[in-house]
C-alpha positions in Angstrom: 93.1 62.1 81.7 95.4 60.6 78.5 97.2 63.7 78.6 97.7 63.8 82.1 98.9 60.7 82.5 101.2 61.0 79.2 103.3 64.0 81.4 103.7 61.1 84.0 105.2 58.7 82.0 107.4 61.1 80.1 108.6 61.7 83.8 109.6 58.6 84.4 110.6 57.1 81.2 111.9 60.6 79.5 113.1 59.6 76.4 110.8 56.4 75.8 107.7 57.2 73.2 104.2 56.0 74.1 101.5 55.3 71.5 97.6 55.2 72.6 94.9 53.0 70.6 91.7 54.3 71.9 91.6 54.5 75.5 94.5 51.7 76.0 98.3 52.5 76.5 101.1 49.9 75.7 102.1 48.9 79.2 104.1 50.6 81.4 106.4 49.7 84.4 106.8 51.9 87.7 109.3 51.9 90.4 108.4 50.3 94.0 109.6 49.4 96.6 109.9 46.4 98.8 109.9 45.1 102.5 112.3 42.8 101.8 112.7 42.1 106.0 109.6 40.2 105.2 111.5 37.1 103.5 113.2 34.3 105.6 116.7 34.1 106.7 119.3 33.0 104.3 121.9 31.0 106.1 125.6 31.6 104.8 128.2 30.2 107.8 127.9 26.4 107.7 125.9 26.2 104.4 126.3 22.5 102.6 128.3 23.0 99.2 129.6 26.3 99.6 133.5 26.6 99.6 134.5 28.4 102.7 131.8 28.6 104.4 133.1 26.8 107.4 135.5 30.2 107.9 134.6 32.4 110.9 134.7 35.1 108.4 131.7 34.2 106.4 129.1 35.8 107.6 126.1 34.0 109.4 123.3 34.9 107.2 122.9 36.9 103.8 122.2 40.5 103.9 118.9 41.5 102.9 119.1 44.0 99.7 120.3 47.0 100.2 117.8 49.9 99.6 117.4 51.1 96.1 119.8 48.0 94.7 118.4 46.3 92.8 115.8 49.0 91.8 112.5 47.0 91.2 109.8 47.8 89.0 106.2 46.2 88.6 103.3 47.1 85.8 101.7 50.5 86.4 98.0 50.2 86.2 95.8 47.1 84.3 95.4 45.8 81.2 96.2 42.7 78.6 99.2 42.7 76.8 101.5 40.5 75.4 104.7 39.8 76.4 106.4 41.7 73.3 104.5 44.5 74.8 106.0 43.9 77.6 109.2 43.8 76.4 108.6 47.8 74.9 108.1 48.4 78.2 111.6 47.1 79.6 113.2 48.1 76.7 112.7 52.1 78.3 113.5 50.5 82.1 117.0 48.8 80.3 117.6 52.3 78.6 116.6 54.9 81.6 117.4 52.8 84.4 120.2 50.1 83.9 122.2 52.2 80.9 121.3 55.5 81.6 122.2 55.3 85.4 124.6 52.7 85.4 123.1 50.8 88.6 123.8 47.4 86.9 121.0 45.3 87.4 117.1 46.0 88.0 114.3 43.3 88.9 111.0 43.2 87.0 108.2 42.2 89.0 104.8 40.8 88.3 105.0 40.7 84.7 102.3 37.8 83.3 105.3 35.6 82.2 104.1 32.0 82.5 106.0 29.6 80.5 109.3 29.1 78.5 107.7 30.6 75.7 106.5 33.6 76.7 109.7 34.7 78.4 111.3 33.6 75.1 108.8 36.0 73.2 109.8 38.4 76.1 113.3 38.7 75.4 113.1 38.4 71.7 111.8 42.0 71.5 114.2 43.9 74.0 116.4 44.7 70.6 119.1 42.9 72.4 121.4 41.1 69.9 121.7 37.1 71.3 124.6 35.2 71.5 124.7 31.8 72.4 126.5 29.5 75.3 129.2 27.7 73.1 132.2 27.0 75.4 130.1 28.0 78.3 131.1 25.5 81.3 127.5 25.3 83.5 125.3 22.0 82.2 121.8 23.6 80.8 119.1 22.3 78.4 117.5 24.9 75.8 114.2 25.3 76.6 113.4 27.9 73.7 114.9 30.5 71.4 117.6 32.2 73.5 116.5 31.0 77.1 118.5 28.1 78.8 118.0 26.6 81.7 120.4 28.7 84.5 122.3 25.1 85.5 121.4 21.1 85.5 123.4 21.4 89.2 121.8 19.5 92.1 119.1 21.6 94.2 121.4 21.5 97.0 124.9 23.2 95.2 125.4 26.9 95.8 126.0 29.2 93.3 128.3 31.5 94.1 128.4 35.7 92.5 130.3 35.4 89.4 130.6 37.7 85.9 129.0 35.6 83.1 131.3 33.7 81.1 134.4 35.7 82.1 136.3 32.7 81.4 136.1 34.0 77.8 136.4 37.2 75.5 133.1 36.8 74.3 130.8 37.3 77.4 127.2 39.0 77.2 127.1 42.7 78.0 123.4 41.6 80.1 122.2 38.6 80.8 118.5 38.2 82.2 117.2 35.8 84.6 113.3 34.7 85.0 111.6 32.7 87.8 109.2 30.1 86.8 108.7 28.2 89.8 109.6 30.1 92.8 111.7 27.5 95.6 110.0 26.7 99.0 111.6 28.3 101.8 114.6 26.7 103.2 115.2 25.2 99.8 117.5 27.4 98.3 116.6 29.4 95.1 118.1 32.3 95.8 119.8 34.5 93.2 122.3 36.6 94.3 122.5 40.0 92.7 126.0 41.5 93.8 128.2 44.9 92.6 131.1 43.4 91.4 132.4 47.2 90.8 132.5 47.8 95.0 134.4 44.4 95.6 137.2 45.7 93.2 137.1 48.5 95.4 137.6 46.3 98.6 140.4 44.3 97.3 144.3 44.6 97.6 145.6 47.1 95.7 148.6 45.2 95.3 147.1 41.8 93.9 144.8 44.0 91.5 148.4 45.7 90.2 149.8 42.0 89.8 146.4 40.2 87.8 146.5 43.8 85.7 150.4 43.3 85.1 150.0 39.3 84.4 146.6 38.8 83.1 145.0 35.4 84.1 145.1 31.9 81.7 142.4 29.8 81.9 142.9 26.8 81.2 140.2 23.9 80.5 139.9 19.9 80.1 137.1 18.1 78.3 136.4 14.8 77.9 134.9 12.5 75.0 132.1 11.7 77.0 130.7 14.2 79.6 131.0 13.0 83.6 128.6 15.1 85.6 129.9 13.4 88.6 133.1 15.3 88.4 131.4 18.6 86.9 132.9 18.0 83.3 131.1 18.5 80.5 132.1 16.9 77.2 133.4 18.8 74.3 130.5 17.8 72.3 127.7 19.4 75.4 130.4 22.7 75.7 130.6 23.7 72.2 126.7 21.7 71.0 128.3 19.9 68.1 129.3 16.5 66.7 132.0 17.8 64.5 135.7 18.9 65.7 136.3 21.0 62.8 133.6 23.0 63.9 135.4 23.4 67.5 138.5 24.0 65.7 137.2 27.4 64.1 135.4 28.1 67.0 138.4 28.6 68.9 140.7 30.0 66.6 138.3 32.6 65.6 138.9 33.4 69.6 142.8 33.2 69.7 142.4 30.2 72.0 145.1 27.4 71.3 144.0 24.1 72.1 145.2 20.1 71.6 143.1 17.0 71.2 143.8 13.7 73.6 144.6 10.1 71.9 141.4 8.9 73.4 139.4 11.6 71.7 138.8 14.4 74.1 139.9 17.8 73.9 142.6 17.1 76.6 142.8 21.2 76.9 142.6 24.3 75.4 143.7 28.0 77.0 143.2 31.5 76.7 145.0 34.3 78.6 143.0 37.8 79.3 144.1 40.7 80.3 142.5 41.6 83.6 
């Protein structure tokens, strides 16, 4: 039976190694799949907070996910591990699925992740080197090592598909989400999960050429004091310290210029990127 189900695994996970303690195997995760035309409508046209979506051209509702994107995955057979076993076990789904593919994203399902801390102890073990959210530009509170909260915006905003941090030249290479209290329906919640590659191939040719040819500058204000009212975050909550010298390094280490106001706030700095 060990042996027979070793072959599976190597089938699914090829390159992954599995060790056996007795009768128990570190966890594993399969693929599944999901009747996503099960969930609730998601209305887009007319939706509260979202820019443009007054336009005839936004569609009514969001699409459903298409089939196999995202690929999901959920714990093969039973058992009681801990969540750095866990993590063993996504390390092969990052590796084989997400890198060795190149699909982009992939949802875990069903894990037994039930606090802060146990995602935190999650993805401590993927062998994924952390970087932190200095000069990030969403309001979040750390709620352990390497896990922030997503945003501090009102229930009511919508998020819109973005790249992480592409404001910068520093951005993650992955980023992972984890749902601790799932929304009630009609109360938003939703994470979109979009292909940024096939929108590049839907746009005009000719203002690709130009943002290649130009590059983009980004250019950002930051008060003393934050003012959430207005969506800006003080310099001290951007880059999480009391000291401008630290700032200072911070952003010439990045080849980002930068000028301090009279009334003490970082009245802008800028970076242009190539695109």
């Amino acid at each position: 039976m060990i042996r027979s189900s070793l072959r599976c695994l190597k089938s699914i996970y090829p390159s992954c190694f599995y060790r056996f303690v007795g009768s128990t195997a570190t966890p594993v995760l399969r693929e599944t799949s999901v009747d996503w035309s099960s969930l609730p409508p998601v209305r887009l046209r007319g939706r509260r907070y979202l820019v443009g979506s007054d336009s005839p051209g936004v569609p009514e509702l969001l699409q459903p996910p298409r089939e196999g994107f995202p690929p999901v995955y959920v714990p093969a057979g039973s058992g009681e591990f801990s969540p750095e076993d866990w993590a063993v076990a996504a390390r092969c789904v990052s590796r084989e699925v997400v890198d060795g593919t190149g699909v982009g994203a992939v949802l875990l399902r069903g894990l037994p992740l039930r606090t802060d801390s146990d995602f935190s102890r999650f993805v401590n073990n993927l062998s994924l080197k952390p970087m932190s959210y200095e000069g990030g530009t969403a309001q979040r509170d750390n709620v352990g090592e390497n896990v922030d909260t997503a945003s501090k915006e009102h229930p009511a905003m919508s998020i819109e598909p973005h790249n992480e941090m592409a404001y910068t030249n520093y951005y993650p290479e992955k980023i992972i989400f984890y749902c601790h209290e799932p929304a009630e329906p009609d109360q938003g919640g939703e994470t979109v999960m979009v292909d940024v590659r096939q929108i590049l191939r839907k746009l005009d040719s000719a203002v690709v050429g130009k943002f290649r040819k130009l590059g983009i500058r980004y250019c950002r204000y930051m008060p003393e004091r934050g003012d959430f009212f207005h969506g800006y975050n003080s310099w001290r909550e951007t880059f999480r310290t009391d000291s401008r010298e630290k700032v200072e390094r911070y952003l010439s280490a990045r080849g980002m210029t930068w000028q301090w106001g009279q009334d003490g706030s970082e009245s802008g700095y800028g970076l242009t990127r190539p695109t």
